[in-house]
C-alpha positions in Angstrom: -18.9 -9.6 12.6 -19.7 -10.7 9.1 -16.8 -13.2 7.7 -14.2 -12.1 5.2 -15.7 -12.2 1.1 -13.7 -14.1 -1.4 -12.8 -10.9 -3.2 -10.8 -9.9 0.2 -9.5 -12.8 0.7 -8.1 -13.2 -3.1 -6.9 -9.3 -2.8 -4.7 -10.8 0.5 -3.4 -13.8 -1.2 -2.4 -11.7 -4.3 -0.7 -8.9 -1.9 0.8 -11.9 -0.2 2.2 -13.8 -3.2 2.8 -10.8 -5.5 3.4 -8.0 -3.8 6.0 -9.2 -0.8 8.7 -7.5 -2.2 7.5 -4.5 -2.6 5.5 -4.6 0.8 8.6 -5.1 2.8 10.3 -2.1 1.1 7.2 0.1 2.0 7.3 -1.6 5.7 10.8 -0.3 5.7 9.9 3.3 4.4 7.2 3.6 6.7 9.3 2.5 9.5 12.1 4.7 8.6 9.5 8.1 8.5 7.6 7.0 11.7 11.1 7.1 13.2 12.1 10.4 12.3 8.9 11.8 13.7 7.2 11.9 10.5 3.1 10.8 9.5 3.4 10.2 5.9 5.9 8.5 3.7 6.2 9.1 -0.4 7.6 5.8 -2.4 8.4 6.7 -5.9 6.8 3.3 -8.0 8.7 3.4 -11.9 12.3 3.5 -8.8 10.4 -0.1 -7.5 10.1 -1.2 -11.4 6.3 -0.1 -10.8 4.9 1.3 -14.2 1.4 2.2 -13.5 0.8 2.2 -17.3 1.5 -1.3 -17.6 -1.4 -3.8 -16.7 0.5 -6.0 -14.1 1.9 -3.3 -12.1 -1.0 -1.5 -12.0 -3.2 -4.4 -10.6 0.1 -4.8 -8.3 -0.2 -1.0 -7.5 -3.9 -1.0 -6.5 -3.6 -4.0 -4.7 -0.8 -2.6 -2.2 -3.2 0.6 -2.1 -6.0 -1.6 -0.7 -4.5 -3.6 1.2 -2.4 -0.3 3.5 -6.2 0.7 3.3 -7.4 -2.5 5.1 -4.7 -2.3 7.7 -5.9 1.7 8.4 -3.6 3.6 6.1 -4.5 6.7 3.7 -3.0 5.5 0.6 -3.2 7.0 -2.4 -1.1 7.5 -6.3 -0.1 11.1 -6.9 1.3 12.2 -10.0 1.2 11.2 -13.5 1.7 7.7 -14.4 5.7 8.4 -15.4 6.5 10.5 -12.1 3.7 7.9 -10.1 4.5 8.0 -6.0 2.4 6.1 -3.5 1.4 8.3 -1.3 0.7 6.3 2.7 -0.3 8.7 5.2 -1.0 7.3 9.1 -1.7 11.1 10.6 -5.2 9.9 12.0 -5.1 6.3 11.3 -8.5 5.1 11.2 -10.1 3.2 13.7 -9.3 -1.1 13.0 -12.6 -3.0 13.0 -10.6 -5.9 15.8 -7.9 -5.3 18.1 -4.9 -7.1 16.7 
């Protein structure tokens, strides 16, 4: 079990300090869709005050993206950057490296 690299680390404490916000509302989306029986949820970003054309939300954006990735989530940006939705899928959720 190799130990984590700075650059994942740094990606966690931005997500952390940057990003709560928007990772709580995305916990809540995700919660909401698992609930109803669904597998993937679709979060609009410019509605979140996310505008992917703009340097600080995109870094934001990409973040979020790997850090669902790290936790087993397909995550993804569809659309063009003024109709922008991040796209988390957990259909086959992929295996996690330790139990939690």
């Amino acid at each position: 079990e190799k130990m984590i690299s700075a650059k994942e680390a740094y990606n966690i404490s931005f997500v952390n300090e940057e990003c709560k916000e928007y990772l709580d509302e995305i916990e809540r989306k995700i919660l909401e869709e698992a609930k109803a029986g669904n597998y993937n949820v679709s979060i609009k970003l410019a509605a979140r005050g996310l505008d992917i054309s703009e340097d600080k939300s995109h870094k934001i954006t990409i973040a979020i993206i790997g850090y669902l990735r790290s936790l087993g989530y397909h995550s993804a940006i569809s659309g063009d950057e003024h109709y922008a939705a991040l796209l988390v899928s957990w259909v086959k959720p992929e295996e996690q490296e330790e139990s939690r």
